[in-house]
N, C-alpha and C positions, 0 to 999 in steps of 0.2 A: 369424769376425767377426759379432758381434752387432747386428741393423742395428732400430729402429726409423725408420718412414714415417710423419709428420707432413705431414697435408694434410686439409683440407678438402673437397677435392673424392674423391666415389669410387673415379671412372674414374683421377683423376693417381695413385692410389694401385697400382690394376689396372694402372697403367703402370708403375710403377718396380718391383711385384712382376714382371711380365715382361722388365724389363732386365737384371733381380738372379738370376733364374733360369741365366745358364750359369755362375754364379759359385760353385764347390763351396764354398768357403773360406766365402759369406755364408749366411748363416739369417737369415730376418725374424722375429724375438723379436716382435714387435708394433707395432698400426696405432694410431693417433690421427688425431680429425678436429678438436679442439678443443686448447686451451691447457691446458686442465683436464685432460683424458685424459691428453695428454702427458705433464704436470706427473707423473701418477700412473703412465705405463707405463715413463717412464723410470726410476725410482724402483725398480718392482716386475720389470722384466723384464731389470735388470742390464746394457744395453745398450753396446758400443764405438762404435757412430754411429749418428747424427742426421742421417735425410737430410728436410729440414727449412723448407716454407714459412714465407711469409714472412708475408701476410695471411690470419689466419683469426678464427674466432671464437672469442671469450672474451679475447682479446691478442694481438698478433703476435708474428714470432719470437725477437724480440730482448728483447720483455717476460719470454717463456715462459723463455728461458736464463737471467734474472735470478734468476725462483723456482728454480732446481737447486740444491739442495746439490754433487751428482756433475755436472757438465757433460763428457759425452761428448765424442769427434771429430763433428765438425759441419759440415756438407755443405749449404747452402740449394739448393733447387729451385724457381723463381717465373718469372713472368713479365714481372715486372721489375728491369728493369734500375737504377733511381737509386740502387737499397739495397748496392749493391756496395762501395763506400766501407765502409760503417758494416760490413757483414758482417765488412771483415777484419781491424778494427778489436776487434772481438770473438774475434777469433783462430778464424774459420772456416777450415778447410782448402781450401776450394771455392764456385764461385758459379754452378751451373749453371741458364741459361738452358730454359724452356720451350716449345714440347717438347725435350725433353731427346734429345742425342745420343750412341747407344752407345758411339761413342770418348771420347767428354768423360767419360760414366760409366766408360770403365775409366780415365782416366788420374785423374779422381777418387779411385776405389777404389787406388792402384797410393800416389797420396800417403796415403792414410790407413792402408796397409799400414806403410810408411817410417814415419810418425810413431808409429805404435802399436806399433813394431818386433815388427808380426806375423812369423812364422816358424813353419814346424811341428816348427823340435828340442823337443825336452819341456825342453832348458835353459834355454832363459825362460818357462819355466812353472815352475820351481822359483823358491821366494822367492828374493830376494839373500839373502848374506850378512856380506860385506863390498863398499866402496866404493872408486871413488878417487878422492879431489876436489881440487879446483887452484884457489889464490885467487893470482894473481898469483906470486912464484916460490916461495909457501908449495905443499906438496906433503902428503895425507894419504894414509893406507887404513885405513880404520875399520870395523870392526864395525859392522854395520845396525843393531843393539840398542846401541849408545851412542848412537842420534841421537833426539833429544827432540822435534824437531818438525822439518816439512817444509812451509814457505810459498811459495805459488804466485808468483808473481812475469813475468806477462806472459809467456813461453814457457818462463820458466827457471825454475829451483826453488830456492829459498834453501833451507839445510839450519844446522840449530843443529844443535849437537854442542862439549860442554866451554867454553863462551863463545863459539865461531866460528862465521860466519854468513857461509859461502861460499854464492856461486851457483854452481849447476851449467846446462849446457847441454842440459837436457832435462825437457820439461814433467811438471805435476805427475801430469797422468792417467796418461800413460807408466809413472811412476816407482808412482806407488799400484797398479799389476797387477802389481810383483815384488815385492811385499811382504807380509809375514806380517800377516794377518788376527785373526791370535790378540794381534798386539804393539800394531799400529798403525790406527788408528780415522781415519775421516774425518770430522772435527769441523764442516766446513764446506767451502765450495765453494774456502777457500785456503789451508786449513790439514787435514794430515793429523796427528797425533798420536800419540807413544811411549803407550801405556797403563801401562808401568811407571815413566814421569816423574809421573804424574798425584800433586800434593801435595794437594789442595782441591778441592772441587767446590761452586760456590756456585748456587742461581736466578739467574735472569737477565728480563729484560722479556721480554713474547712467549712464555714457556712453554718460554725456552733455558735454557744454562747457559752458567757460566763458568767455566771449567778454571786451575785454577794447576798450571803446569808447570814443574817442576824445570828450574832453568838456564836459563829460555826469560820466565817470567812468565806473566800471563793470556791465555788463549785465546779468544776466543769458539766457542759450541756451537750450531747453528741448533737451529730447534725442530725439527723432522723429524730431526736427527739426534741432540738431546737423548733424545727418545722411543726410540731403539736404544740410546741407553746406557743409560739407565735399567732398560731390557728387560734388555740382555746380563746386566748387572750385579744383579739383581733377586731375591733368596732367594725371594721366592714366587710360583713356578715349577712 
């Protein structure tokens, strides 16, 4: 588990680095003391969670989650308490109070295992390949590569595939770590993407684009993740 520490403060940092230390399972991928850094290490350091103040500089937490394309499992650590509401309202896993206690931090870390269905067989490490989705007493099992796009949807994940637009019971972060990297691009912080539906690719405001997807219609592309397609896709290389 991949952990960035978002804080302001040094020592709150030097602390949760000593919490995180009998945890073999976590590696601290990288520190942030500002909204900016974070913005950039969550980005560059490919992170599974965000353990994550709430006031800091440059924006607070719930600004900073707005700028992600990729928004990690997310963990707040502060010293107050009023932001607890709104935290999990944003779909935070956790709301731990300051100073933080080692049992609250593992039963923290124990949900964020559960929802990220960490495990050490290498079998969820291998992409999917087929599905099985359930929309009421309609029943499929599809090929991963027939589905055109994957919309986030509050915990759940809408999946298009042939016109159908079931939800499934597991969120999108979850669902974009068994997935082939070579098929499927994350266009945005709520939409993942077939790269072989892709019909059109238009500009967009802000330096995006806009994806017309077979079966599905237009996507939007943020700009941070326009800039990786463009790259991926780019003959002068």
């Amino acid at each position: 588990m991949r952990v960035l520490i978002v804080d302001d403060e040094r020592l709150a940092r030097d602390e949760l680095r000593r919490l995180l230390r009998p945890y073999a399972d976590v590696v601290i991928a990288a520190e942030a003391a500002t909204a900016d850094e974070a913005v950039a290490r969550a980005s560059d350091a490919d992170v599974d969670l965000m353990l994550l103040d709430i006031e800091m500089p440059g924006g607070n937490g719930f600004e900073l989650l707005e700028r992600l394309d990729r928004v990690p499992a997310v963990v707040f650590t502060t010293a107050y308490d009023e932001f607890a509401v709104r935290a999990f309202e944003v779909n935070a896993l956790d709301y731990l109070m300051k100073p933080i206690h080692p049992d609250r931090l593992a039963a923290a870390l124990d949900r964020v295992r559960t929802t990220l269905g960490a495990r050490p067989d290498a079998e969820l490490r291998q992409p999917l390949e087929r599905v099985f989705v359930r929309d009421g007493e309609r029943c499929w099992l599809i090929p991963v590569t027939s589905i055109a796009l994957f919309e986030s949807d509050g915990n759940y994940t809408r999946v298009y595939f042939e016109g159908n637009r079931p939800l499934v019971r597991t969120a999108l972060q979850r669902l974009e770590g068994r997935l082939d990297p070579a098929v499927f691009f994350r266009a945005s912080r709520t939409h993942v993407l077939n790269l072989r539906f892709i019909e059109r690719i238009e500009p967009a405001v802000n330096d995006g684009l806009t994806v017309r997807v077979r079966t599905v219609g237009e996507v939007p592309v943020s700009r941070r993740q326009a800039r990786r397609l463009r790259d991926a896709w780019s003959l002068d290389r």
